[in-house]
C-alpha positions in Angstrom: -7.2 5.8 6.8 -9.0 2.8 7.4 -11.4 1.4 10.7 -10.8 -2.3 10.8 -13.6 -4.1 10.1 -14.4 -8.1 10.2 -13.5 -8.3 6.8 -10.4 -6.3 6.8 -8.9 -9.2 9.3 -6.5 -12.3 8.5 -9.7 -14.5 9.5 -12.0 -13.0 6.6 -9.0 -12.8 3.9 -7.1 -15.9 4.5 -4.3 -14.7 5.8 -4.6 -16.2 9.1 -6.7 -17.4 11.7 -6.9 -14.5 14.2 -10.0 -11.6 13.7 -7.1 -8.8 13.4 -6.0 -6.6 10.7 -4.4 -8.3 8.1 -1.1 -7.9 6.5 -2.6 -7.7 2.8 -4.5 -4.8 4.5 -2.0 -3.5 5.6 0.2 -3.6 2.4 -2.6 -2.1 0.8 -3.0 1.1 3.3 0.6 1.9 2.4 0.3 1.5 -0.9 -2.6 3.8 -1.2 -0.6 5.9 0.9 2.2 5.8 -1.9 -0.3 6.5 -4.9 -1.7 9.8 -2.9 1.6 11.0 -1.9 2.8 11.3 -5.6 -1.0 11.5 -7.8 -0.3 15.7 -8.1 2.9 15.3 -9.3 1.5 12.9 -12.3 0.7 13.8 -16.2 -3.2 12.8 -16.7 -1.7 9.8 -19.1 -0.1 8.7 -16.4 0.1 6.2 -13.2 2.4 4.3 -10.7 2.5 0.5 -10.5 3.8 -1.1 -7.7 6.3 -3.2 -8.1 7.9 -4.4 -4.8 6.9 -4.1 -0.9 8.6 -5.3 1.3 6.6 -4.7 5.4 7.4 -5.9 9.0 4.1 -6.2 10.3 4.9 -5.4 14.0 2.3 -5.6 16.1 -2.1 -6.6 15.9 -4.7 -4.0 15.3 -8.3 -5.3 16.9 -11.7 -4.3 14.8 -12.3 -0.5 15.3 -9.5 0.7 15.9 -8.5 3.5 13.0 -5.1 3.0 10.8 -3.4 5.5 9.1 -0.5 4.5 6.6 1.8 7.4 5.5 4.4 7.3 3.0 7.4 9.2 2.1 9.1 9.5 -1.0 12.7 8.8 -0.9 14.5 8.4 -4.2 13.8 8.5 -7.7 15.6 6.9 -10.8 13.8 8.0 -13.7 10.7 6.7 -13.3 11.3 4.2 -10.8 10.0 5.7 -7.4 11.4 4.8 -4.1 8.8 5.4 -0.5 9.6 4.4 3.0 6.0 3.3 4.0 4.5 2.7 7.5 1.4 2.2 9.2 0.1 3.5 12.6 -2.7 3.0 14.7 -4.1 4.5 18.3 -1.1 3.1 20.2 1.6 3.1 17.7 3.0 1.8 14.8 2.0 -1.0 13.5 3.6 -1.6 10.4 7.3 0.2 8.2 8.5 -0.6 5.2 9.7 0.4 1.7 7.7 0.6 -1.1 8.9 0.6 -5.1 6.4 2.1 -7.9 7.3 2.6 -11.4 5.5 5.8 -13.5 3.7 4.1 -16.5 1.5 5.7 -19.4 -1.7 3.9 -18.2 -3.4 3.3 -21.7 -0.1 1.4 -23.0 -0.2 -0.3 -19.5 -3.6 -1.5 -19.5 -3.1 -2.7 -23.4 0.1 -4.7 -22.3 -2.0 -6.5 -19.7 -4.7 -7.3 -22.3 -2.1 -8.6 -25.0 -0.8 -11.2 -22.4 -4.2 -12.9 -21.6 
């Protein structure tokens, strides 16, 4: 759940040129939404990456108003998980989608990232 604020809008992050939420906000709401909908399920060693979003962001959220992203898990394959995504606010939705994470062991993950810098 988030309550827009100035710097959540596509005038603070670049995104645009209008003070209302912006659509990096909103892809990251649903994919918060992803990570809780799945964290129980996980070993300790473990963690979810995304790895591909894709969002219709349908219609503009003003500052205060409260958005709450919800996501559902659809299909796995292996460790390759599969949400439908979408975001709501006071008068609706706001935003759907799907939503890709992959299940990683999060030690050999974060080494990976180091070894390619």
């Amino acid at each position: 759940m988030l309550i827009v604020e100035p710097p959540d809008t596509a005038l603070s992050v670049g995104s645009g040129d209008v003070p209302v939420l912006a659509t990096p906000r909103v892809v990251a709401l649903c994919e918060e939404a992803a990570v809780k909908a799945i964290k129980e399920f996980l070993e300790p060693a473990q963690t979810t990456v995304g790895t591909r979003i894709v969002i219709d962001h349908l219609a503009p959220t003003t500052v205060g108003r409260r958005v709450r992203a919800h996501a559902t898990l659809e299909h796995t394959d292996g460790k390759t998980l599969s949400f439908v995504v979408e975001a709501s606010d006071g008068a609706g939705v706001i935003a759907r989608g799907t939503h890709t994470r992959v299940v990683v062991d999060r030690e050999r993950f974060v080494r990976g990232a180091r070894d390619r810098a």
